[in-house]
C-alpha positions, 0 to 999 in steps of 0.5 A, spaced: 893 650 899 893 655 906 887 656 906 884 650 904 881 645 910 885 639 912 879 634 910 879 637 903 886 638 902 887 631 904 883 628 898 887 633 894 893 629 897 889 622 895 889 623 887 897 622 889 900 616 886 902 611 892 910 612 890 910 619 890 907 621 896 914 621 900 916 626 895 910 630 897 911 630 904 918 634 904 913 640 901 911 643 908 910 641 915 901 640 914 903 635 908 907 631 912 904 630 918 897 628 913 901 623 909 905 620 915 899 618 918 897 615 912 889 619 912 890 620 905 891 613 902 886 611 906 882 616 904 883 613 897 882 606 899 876 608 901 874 611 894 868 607 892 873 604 886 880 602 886 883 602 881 888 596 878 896 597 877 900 591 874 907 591 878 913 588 875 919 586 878 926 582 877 929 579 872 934 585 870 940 583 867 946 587 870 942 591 876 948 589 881 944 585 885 938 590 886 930 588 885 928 593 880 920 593 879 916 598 875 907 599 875 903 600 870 896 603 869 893 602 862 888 609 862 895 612 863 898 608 859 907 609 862 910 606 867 913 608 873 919 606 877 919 603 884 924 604 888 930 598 888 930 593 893 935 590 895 936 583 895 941 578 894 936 574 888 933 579 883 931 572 878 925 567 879 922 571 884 914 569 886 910 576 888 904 577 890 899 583 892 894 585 896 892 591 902 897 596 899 903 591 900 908 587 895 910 581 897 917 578 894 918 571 896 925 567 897 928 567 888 934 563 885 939 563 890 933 559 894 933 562 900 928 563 905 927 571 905 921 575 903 922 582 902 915 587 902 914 594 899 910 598 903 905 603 898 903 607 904 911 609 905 914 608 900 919 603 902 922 595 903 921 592 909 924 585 911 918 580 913 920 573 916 923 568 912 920 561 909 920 555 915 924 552 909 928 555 902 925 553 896 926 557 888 921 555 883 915 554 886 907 555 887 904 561 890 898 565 892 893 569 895 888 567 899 883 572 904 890 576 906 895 570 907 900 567 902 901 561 900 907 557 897 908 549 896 913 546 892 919 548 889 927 547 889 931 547 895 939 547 892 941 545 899 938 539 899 942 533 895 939 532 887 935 527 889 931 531 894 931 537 892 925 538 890 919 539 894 911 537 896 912 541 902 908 547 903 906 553 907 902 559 909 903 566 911 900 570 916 901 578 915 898 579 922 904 575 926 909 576 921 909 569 922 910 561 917 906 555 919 906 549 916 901 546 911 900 538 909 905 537 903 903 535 896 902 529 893 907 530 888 914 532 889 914 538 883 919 545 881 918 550 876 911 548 876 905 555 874 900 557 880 893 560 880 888 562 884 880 560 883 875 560 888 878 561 894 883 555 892 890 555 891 891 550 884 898 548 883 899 546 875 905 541 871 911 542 873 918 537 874 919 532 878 926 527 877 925 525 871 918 526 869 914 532 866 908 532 870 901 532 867 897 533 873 893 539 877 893 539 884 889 544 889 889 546 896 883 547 900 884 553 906 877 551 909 878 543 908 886 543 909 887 538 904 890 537 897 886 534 892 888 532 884 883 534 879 883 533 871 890 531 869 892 534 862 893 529 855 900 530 855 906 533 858 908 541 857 912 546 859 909 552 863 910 559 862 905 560 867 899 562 869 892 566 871 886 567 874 880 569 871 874 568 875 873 561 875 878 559 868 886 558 869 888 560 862 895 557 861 902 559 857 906 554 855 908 548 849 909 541 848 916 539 850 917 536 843 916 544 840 918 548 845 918 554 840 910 554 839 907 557 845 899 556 845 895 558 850 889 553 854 884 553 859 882 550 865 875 550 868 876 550 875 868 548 875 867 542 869 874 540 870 875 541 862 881 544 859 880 548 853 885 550 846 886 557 846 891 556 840 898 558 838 900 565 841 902 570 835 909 571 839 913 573 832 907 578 829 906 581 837 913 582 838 916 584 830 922 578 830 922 571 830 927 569 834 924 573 840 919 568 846 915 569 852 919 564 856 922 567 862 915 572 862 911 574 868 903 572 866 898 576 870 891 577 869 888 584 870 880 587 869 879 581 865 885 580 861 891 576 861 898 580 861 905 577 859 910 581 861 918 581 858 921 573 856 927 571 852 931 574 846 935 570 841 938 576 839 944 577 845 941 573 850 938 578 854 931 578 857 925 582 853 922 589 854 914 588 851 908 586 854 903 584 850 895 582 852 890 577 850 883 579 851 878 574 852 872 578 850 874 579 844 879 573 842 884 577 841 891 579 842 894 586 842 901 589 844 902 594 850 908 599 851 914 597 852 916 596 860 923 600 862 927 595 863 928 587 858 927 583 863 928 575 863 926 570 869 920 577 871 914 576 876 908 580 876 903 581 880 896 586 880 895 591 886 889 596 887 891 603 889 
């Protein structure tokens, strides 16, 4: 290694996971100042392929008010842990991914926080808080800035604790600003990004199930509503790919048939997917997918952890449905079970 030049050495450096470039630099002064300066993540970066890395984190039973999260590559086909971060929420934690950072906004105790892991560096940050405290609510990436509207706000009285607010981040001023509300006062409802518009599907809003599908437009500023669903449901979640939103949940009559469906962001049309083999993937009826992480990566739809009847505690699987091929496989199993998790997908 002496004798090798800095330029080469530091793509050597580069084919290092991001979690474990800390660790590298206590090895020698050279391999310190190389990963301090950051050139071999950038160098990585750089590579003419990023490769893509499911993240998973909160909503671990017990874990003493810590955020444990672990990633998951599939040509390796393990997980690794992250370090913990701690947080005064480790449940109902929305997280996104983007520029080599992890961001957690605010959880179920409804404060505004919003914690960031850092690839690069290898810790927790602090970033600036939400204009106002919400659980439960809508999420999203778009062109580097996050996006949240709705929610739950627990101190507000029961009549107005849900939300239409809705506000953006800017990572470059660490800084919120506020956005025209929604249509709609709605919690717990799913989100996905398509197209460079943030869409906001179903959700509670006193007393009702909502049917209906709104979508902000950054370029416009503006909420619009699209085609409403038949009947009411209650969302797991959801994910993008490309233009299609595929959509985990049931009806609120059978709540332990999940079936999967799909909205065409272009027609405007949702599709039926049918019911998800939860028993068969997951070898025991009385386990479900509520509480689960839906994420989509490489053109697949990932659902990660859920609920076990069994003690009550959240779920270790993670299983996949493949469009391509219309198909539903299983996955290894996560190192934690998890209930009420997030998930998001990171290039590295």
């Amino acid at each position: 290694m002496d004798a090798l030049p800095d330029h080469i050495l530091v793509q050597c450096l580069a084919w290092l996971p991001p979690q474990h470039q800390a660790a590298a630099r206590l090895v020698c002064r050279r391999f310190h100042d190389l990963l301090r300066h950051g050139r071999a993540l950038r160098y990585s970066l750089c590579r003419s392929r990023l490769e893509p890395w499911l993240c998973v984190l909160g909503g671990v039973q017990e874990n003493k008010g810590h955020l444990l999260a672990e990633m998951y590559h599939p040509l390796e086909g393990r997980w690794r842990s992250l370090p913990a971060a701690p947080s005064s929420s480790c449940h109902n934690v929305p997280c996104v991914a983007f520029d080599g950072r992890l961001y957690v906004v605010g959880g179920f105790t409804g404060r505004p926080q919003m914690a960031v892991y850092d690839f690069e560096h290898n810790v927790w940050e602090e970033a600036a808080a939400m204009l106002e405290p919400r659980e439960a609510f809508a999420c999203g990436v778009i062109e580097g800035r996050i996006y949240v509207a709705g929610g739950l706000c627990r101190h507000y009285s029961t009549e107005n604790a849900r939300l239409r607010s809705a506000e953006v981040y800017h990572p470059e001023k660490n800084s919120w600003l506020r956005l025209p509300p929604m249509k709609e006062k709605r919690s717990c409802c799913a989100s996905a990004v398509a197209g460079d518009k943030l869409y906001v599907i179903g959700g509670y809003s006193t007393p009702l199930i909502l049917t209906s599908v709104e979508v902000f437009d950054p370029r416009e500023g503006s909420w619009e509503t699209c085609s409403e669903r038949q009947e009411p449901w209650i969302i797991v979640g959801c994910a993008a790919i490309g233009p299609f939103i595929y959509v985990v949940g049931s009806k609120f009559t059978d709540m332990d048939r999940l079936e999967l469906q799909v909205y065409d962001t272009i027609r405007g049309e949702w599709e039926d997917k049918g019911t998800i083999p939860v028993s068969k993937l997951l070898h025991g009826a009385r386990c479900s997918l509520w509480g689960s992480a839906v994420v989509a990566m490489a053109g697949n739809l990932y659902i990660a952890g859920g609920s076990s009847s069994y003690d009550g505690g959240g779920l270790d699987s993670v299983i996949v449905y493949i469009p391509a091929r219309r198909e539903w496989i299983s996955l290894p199993q996560m190192r934690s079970r998890r209930h009420a998790c997030a998930g998001a997908v990171i290039y590295l």
